[in-house]
N, C-alpha and C positions, 0 to 999 in steps of 0.2 A: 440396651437402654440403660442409662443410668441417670440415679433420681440423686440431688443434690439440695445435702440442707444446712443450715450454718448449724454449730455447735451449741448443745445448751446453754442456756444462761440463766446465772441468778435473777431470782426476781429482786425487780431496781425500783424505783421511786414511780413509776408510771404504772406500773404492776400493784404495788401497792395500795394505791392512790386509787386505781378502779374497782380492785378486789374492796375498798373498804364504802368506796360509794355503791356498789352495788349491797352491798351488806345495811347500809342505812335506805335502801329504799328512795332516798332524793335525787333529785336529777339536779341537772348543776344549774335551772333557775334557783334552784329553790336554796340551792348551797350554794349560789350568787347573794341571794335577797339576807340570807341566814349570816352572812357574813357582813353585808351592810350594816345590817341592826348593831353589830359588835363594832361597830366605826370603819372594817374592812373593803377597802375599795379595791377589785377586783374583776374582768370581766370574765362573760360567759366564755369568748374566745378562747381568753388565754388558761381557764379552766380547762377545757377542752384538749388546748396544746399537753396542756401536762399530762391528763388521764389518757392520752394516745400516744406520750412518746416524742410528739414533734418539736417541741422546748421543754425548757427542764428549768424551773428556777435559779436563780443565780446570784442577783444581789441582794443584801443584806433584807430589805425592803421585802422581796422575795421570801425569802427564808422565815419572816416575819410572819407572813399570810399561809405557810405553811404548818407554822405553829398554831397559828389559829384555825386549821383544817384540823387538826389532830384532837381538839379541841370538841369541834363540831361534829367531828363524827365518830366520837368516843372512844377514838386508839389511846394510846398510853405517849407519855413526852416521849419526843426523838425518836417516835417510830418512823413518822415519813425525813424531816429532818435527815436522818441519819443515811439514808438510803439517797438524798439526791446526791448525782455523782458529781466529781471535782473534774474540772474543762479539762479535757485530754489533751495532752502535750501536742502541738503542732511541727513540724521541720521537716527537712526535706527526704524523699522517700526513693532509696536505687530503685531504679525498675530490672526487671531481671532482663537478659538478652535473649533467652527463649521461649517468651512470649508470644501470642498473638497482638500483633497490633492495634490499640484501639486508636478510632478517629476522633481528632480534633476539632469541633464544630465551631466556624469563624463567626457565625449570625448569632452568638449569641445573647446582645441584647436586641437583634428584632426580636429573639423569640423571650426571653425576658417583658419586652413592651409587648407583647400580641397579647401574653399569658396575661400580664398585668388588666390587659384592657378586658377581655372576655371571664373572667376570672369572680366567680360569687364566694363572699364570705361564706357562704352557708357549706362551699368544699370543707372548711374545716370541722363542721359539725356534724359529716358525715365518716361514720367510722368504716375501715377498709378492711371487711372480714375474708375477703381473697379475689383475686386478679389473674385471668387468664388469659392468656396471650397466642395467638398463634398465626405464623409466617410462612407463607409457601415462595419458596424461591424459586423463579423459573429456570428454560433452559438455555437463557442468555446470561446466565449466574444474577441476575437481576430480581428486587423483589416483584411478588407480583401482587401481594395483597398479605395485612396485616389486621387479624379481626379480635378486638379487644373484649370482655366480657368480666364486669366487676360486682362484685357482692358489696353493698354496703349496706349500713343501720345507723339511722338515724339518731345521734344523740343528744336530741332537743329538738322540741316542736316548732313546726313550720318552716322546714327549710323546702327552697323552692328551686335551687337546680346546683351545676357545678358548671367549672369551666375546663376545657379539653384544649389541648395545646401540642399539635404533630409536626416534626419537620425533617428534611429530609437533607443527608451530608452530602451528598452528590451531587456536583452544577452540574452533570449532565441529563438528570432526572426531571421528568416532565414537571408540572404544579400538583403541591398533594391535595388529593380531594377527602372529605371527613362522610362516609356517611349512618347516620342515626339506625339501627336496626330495634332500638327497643330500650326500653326507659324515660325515654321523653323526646322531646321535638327541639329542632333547630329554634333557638331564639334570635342568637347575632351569632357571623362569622367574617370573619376575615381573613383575609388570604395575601398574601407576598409573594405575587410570582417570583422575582428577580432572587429571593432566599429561600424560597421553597418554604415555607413555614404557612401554614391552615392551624386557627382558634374558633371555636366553636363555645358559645356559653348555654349550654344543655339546659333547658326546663323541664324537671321531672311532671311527669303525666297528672299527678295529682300535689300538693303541698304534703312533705312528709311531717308524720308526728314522731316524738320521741319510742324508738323500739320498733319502728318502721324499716322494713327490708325494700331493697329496690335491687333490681338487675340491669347493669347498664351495659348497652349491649351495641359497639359502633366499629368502624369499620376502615383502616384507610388506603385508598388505593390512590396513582395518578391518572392525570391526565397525561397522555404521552408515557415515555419510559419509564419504568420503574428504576429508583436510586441502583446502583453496583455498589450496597455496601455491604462489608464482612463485619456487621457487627449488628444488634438489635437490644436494647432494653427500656427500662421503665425507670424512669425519676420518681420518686415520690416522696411528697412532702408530710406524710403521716405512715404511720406502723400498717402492716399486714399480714395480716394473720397466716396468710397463704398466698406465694405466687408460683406460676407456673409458665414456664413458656417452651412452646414447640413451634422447632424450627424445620420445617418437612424440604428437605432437598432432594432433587431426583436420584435415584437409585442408579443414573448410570454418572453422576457426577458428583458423587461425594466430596467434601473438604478432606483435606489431607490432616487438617489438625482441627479439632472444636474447642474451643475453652469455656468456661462458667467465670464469672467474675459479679463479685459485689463491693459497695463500695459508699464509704460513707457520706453524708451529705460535701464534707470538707472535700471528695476526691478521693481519701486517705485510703487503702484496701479493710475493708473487716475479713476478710479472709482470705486464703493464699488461692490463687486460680487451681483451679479441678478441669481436668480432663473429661473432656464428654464424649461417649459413643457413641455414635447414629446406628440406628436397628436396621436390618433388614431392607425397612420402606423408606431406608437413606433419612429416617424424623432422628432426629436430637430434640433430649426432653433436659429440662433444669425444673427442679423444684426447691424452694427454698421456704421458708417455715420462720414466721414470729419477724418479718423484715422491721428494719428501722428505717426512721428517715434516710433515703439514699439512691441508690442506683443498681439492680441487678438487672445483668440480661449473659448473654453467648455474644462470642466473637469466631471466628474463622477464616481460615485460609487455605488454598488450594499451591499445589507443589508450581506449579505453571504462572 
């Protein structure tokens, strides 16, 4: 078994930025409203984006309203300021030849428009304290079920569900089915048979208040065959704290090679692929620690 985590890092502008609201006791109404009174227009949202990670101020405009955080919540000048980071150089990236191959998904603005349509503001106000993943591949090398389980906390009163978006690379894979085991109830889903793409916009069981824990708890299998893919991970549009995913293959059909890969929102690598063992019971485990906006999961391939 081996357990997989990115490398530390400095604390950055979003680190900061929570460390100092949690230190003032306000939530980010009240250091929404706190900034109004000072002429600052600002939303609760894009509060939120910063203290999680999932945007980072940028233009000057920007940079302005962070001055006046610093302000508000009694840091010293250029504390936050100084810490947001400068846009990371984008261009083109070799891939190495002894990789695993990851797949290319063609549907991806069905699944863009599904995500869009099922999709609650309130996902963003829900903070992502860890994400547990796990895939049993049958013995047609095919998945046979993928059951998700996520820790979140609420970071502002009355959010009332999220949106769930599953789709499958395989056109030979049945239709993916989403089902609810715990957290809340189906409200709308939609389904694409002909791209294999299931959205589901989750109602949490009760309205969460600010510092509210929920466990969301679903599940996605098909109808008909399960996808033949050598690959499995999680997109994510905010930080977490913790993810985890085990990949259980049978013991008389191991992969020949397993990979770990993470990967920033742009595509780009945050770190260089890691070699994964499977134990004993044929499981490949990946854990990875403090994620950013992005993409981790395992990839795989069999010698045949």
């Amino acid at each position: 078994m081996t357990l997989v985590a990115p490398e530390a890092k400095d604390d950055g502008f979003a680190t900061a930025l929570r460390a100092a609201l949690e230190a003032s006791g306000l939530g980010l109404e009240s250091v929404q409203r706190r900034l109004a009174q000072r002429g600052v227009s600002i939303s609760v949202a894009t509060l939120s984006y910063w203290q999680t990670g999932a945007r980072t101020p940028g233009r000057r405009a920007s940079l302005e309203v962070v001055a006046h955080l610093e302000a508000l919540l009694g840091l010293p000048g250029g504390e936050l300021v100084s810490r947001v980071p400068a846009p990371r150089p984008r261009g083109p990236v070799a891939p190495r030849t002894d990789e695993v191959t990851l797949p290319r998904f063609a549907a991806r603005d069905v699944v863009r428009r599904i995500t869009e349509t099922v999709e609650n503001p309130d996902s963003l106000l829900l903070g992502r304290i860890s994400h547990h993943d796990e895939v049993v591949i049958g013995a047609d090398r095919r998945l046979a079920s993928a059951r998700s389980r996520i820790v979140g906390r609420a970071e502002a009163d009355g959010l009332t569900g999220m949106g769930i978006t599953q789709f499958l690379d395989d056109h030979t894979a049945g239709t993916p089915r989403l089902i609810v085991h715990g957290g809340g109830s189906v409200g709308h889903e939609i389904v694409d048979h002909d791209h294999r793409v299931v959205g589901v916009r989750l109602d949490y069981d009760v309205p969460l208040r600010r510092g509210d824990a929920v466990l969301i708890d679903y599940e996605l299998g098909t109808e008909g065959a399960g996808p033949r893919d050598t690959s499995y991970d999680a997109s994510c549009s905010l930080p977490v704290r913790e993810y985890l995913l085990v990949v259980k293959f049978r013991t008389d059909d191991v992969p020949a090679r397993v990979e770990s890969y993470q990967l920033h929102g742009d595509g780009t690598p945050l770190h260089p692929r890691r070699r994964v063992q499977p134990d004993h019971r044929g499981h490949a485990v990946l854990l990875a620690l403090d994620c950013p906006p992005g993409t981790v999961g395992m990839a795989w391939s069999w010698d045949d």
